[in-house]
C-alpha positions as CSV (number, residue, x, y, z in Angstrom):
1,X,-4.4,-22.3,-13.6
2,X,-3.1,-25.3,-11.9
3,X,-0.4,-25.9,-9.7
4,X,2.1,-28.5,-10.3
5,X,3.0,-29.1,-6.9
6,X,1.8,-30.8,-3.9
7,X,0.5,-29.0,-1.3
8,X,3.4,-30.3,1.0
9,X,5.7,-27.9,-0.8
10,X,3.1,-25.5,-2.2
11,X,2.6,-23.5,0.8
12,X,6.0,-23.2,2.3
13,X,7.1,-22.0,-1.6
14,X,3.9,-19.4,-1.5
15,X,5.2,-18.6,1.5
16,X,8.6,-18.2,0.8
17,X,8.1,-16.2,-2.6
18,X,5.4,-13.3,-0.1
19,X,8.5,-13.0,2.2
20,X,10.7,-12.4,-0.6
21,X,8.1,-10.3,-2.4
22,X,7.6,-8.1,0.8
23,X,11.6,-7.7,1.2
24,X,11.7,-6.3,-2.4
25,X,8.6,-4.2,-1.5
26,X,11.2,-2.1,1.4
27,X,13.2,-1.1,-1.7
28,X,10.1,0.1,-3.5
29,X,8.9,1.6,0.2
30,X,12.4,3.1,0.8
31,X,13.6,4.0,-2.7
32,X,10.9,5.2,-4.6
33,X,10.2,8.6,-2.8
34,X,13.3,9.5,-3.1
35,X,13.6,8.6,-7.0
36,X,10.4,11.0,-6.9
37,X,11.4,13.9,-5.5
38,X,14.9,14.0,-7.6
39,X,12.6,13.5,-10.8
40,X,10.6,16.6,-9.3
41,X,13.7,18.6,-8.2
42,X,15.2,18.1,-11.7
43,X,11.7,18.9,-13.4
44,X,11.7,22.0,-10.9
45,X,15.1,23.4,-11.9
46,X,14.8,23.1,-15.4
47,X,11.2,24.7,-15.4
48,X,13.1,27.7,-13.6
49,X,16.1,27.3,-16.6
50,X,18.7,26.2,-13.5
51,X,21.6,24.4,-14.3
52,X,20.9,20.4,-14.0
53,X,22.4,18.7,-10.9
54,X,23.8,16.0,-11.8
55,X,23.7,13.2,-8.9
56,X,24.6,10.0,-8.4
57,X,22.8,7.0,-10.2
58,X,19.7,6.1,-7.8
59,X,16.8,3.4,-8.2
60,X,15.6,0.1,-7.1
61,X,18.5,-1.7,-8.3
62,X,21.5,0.6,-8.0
63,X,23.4,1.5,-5.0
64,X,23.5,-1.8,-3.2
65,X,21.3,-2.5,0.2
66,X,23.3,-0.6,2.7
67,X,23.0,1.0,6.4
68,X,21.1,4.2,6.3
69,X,23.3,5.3,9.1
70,X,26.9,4.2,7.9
71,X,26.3,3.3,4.5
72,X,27.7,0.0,4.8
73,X,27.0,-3.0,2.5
74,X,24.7,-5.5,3.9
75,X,25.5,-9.1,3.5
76,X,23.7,-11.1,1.2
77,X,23.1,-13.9,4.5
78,X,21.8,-10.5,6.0
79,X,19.2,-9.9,3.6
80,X,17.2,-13.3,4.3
81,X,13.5,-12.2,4.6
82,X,12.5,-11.9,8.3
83,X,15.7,-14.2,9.4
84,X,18.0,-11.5,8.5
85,X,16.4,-9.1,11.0
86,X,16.7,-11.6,13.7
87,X,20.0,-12.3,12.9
88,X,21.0,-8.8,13.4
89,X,18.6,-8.8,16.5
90,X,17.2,-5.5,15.2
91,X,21.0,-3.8,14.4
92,X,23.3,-2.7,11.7
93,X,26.5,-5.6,12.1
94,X,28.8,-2.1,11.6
95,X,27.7,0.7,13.6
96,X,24.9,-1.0,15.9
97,X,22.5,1.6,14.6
98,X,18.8,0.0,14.7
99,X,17.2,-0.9,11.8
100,X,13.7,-0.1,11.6
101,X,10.8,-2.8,12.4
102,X,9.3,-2.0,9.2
103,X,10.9,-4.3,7.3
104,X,10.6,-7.5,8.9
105,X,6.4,-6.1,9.3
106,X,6.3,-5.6,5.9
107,X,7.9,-8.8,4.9
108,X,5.7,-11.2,6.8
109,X,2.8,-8.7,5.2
110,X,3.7,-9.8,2.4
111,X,4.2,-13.8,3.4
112,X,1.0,-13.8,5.2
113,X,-0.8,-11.9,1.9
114,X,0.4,-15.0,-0.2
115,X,-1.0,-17.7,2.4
116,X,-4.3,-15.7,2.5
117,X,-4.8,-15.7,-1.3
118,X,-3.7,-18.8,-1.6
119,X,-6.4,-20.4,1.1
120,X,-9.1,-18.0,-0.8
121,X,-8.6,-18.5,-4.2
122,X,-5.6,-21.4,-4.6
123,X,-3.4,-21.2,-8.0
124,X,-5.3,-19.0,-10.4
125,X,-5.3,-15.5,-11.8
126,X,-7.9,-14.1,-9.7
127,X,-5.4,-15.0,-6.6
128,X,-2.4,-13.8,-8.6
129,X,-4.6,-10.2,-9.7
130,X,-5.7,-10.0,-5.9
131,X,-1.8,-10.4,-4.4
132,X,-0.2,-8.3,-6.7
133,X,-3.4,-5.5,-5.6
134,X,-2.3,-6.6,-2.1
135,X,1.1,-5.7,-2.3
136,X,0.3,-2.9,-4.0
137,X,-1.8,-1.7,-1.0
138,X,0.9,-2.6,1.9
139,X,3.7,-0.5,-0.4
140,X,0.9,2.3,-0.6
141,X,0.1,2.6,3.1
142,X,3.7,2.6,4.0
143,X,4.5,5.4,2.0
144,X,1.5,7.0,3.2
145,X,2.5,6.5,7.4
146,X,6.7,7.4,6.3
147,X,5.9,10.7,4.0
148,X,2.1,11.1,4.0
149,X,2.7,10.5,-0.2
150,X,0.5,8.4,-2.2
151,X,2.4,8.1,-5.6
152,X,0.4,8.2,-8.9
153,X,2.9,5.9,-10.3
154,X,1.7,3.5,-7.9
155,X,-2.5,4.6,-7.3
156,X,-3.2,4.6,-11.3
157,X,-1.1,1.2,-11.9
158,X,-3.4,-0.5,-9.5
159,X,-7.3,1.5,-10.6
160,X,-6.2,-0.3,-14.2
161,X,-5.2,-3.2,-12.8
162,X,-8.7,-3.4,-10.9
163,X,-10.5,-2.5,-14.6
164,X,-8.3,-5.1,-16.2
165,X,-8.9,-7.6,-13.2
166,X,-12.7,-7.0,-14.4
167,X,-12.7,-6.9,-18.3
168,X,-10.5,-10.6,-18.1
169,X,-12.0,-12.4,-15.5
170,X,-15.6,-10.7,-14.4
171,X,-16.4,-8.9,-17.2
172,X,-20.5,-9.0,-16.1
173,X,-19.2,-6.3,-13.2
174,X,-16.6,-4.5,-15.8
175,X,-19.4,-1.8,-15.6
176,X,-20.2,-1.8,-11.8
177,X,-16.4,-1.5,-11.7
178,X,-15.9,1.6,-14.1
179,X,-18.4,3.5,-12.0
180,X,-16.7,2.7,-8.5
181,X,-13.5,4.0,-9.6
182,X,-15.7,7.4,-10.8
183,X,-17.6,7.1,-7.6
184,X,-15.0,6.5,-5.3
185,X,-13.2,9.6,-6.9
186,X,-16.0,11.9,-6.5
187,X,-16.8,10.9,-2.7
188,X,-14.0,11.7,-1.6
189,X,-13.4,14.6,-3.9
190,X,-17.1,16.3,-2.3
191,X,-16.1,15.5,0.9
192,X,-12.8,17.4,0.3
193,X,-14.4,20.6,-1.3
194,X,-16.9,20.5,1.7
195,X,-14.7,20.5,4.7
196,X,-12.2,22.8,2.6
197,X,-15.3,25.3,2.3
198,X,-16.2,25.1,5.5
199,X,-12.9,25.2,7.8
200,X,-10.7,26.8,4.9
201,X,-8.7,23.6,5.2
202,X,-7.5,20.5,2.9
203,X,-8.8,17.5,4.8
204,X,-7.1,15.4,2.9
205,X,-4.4,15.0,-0.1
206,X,-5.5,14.3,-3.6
207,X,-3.6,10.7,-3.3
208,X,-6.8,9.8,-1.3
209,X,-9.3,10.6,-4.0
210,X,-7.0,8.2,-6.6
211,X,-6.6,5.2,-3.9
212,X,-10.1,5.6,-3.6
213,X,-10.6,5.2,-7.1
214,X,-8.6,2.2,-7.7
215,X,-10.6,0.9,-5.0
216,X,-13.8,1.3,-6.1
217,X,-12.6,-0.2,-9.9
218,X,-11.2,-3.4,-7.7
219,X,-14.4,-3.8,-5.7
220,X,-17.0,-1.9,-8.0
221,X,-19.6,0.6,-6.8
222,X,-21.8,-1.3,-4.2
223,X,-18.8,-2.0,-1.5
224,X,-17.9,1.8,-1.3
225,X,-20.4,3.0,1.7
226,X,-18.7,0.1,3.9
227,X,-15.2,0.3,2.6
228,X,-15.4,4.1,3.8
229,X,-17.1,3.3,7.0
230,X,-14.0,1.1,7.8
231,X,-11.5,3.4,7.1
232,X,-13.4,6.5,8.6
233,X,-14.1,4.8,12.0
234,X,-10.8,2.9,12.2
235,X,-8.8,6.2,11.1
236,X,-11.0,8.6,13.8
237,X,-10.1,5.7,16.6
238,X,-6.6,5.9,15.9
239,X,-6.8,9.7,15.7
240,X,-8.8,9.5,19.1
241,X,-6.2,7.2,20.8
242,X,-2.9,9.4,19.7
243,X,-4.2,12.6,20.7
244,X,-5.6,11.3,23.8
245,X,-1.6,9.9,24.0
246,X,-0.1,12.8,23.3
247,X,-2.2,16.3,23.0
248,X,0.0,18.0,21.1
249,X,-1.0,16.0,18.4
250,X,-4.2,17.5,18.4
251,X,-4.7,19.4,14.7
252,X,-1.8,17.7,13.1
253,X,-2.0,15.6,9.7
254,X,-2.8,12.0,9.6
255,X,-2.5,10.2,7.0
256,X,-5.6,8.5,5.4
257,X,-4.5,6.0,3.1
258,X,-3.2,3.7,5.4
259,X,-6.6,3.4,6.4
260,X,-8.2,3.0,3.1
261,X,-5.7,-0.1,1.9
262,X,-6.7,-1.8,5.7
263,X,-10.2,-1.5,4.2
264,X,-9.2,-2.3,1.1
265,X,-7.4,-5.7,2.4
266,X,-10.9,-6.7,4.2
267,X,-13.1,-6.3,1.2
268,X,-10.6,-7.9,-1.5
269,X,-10.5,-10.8,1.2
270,X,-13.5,-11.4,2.9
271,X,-15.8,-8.6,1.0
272,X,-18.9,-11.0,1.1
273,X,-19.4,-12.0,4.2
274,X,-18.8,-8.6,5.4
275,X,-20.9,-7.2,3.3
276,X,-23.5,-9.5,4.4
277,X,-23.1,-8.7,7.7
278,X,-23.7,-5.1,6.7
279,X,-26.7,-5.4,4.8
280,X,-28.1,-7.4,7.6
281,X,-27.2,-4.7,10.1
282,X,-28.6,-1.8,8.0
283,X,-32.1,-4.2,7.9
């Protein structure tokens, strides 16, 4: 895959279509939850032979972007990736109610994702598998931080994606990839039944064990000890630093997947050099 255009407007277009990817990812952040638990309260009641609710029309497209506080429109000049924010400084034009820092983070995410794929891999399907498994990723760990949720219709999408990223364009390492995505399951799965066993605790949701997964079938088998080192050490640091913060956090949830797609951004981005490194270090 070639690009058509010169690298003077290549890159601010890349960059321009992450910002706009990440601003549609906020929807998909946002939204999708709350799409889920209405599918599960409406599966819920009928299970139970409950009358059906019937609410108002909900998805990614339909109501319109509006304050979360007062519900009102926002303008289209408003809704400009990262520039919108600014605009509003931070605050709804209405009611002065802040808007969260999420999205402008996520939408530079994504901008900054494109640019890093781009530099990596330029125009060509492995860059377009490996952004699309980066959005994927940020949307997952979002969700994760907000609701402590990782949604199958998200996890599974992107373990077949990683087998399908294989079987078209490395399909020598289709097999090393099959049997990360069983491996990364089953690590985290042991480790699960283990700690459950021994404190009488879940130690972790069963979200993780499919993230995993669809790790494992990006990256295949070999990258799993050191994608799980990352998130293990850089989730106990953080869980170190916000008890130490605040000890009433001490025993309370947090959330692992966030973790995982940070690790999962460093070895779909740099995974050789890194792993490198680690062989070296084990030697």
């Amino acid at each position: 895959m070639h690009s058509a255009l010169p690298p003077w407007l290549l890159w601010p277009v890349a960059l321009l279509l992450g910002l706009s990817l990440g601003s549609f990812l906020n929807v998909v952040i946002t939204r999708l939850p709350v799409m889920l638990m209405r599918q599960w309260r409406s599966e819920a009641r009928e299970a139970l032979s409950l009358e059906p609710e019937s609410p108002q029309r909900f998805n990614l497209m339909h109501p319109g972007s509006m304050c979360p506080q007062c519900e009102s429109p926002i303008a289209w000049r408003h809704k400009l990736p990262l520039i919108g924010w600014l605009m509003l400084r931070g605050r709804c034009a209405d009611c002065q109610a802040r808007i969260s820092p999420q999205y402008p983070l996520v939408e530079l995410a994504g901008g900054l994702f494109t640019l890093a794929v781009l530099i990596l891999h330029g125009v060509s399907w492995e860059a377009l598998f490996l952004f699309g498994a980066c959005l994927t990723l940020l949307a997952l760990a979002v969700i994760d931080i907000r609701l402590q949720l990782l949604p199958d219709i998200l996890t599974l999408p992107l373990l077949w994606a990683g087998l399908l990223h294989h079987w078209l364009l490395a399909p020598w390492a289709l097999s090393d990839a099959v049997l990360g995505a069983m491996l990364g399951y089953l690590v985290l799965w042991t480790f699960h039944g283990i700690f459950r066993l021994v404190t009488g605790k879940h130690g972790m949701g069963h979200g993780d064990f499919k993230l995993m997964a669809a790790l494992g079938a990006w990256l295949g088998w070999s990258y799993l000890p050191l994608l799980l080192l990352v998130a293990a050490v850089c989730g106990t640091l953080y869980g170190l630093v916000v008890q130490a913060r605040d000890p009433q956090q001490r025993g309370q949830a947090i959330p692992f997947g966030p973790w995982l797609a940070m690790a999962g951004w460093l070895m779909l981005l740099a995974g050789e050099p890194l792993m490198a490194w680690y062989l070296q270090w084990l030697i």
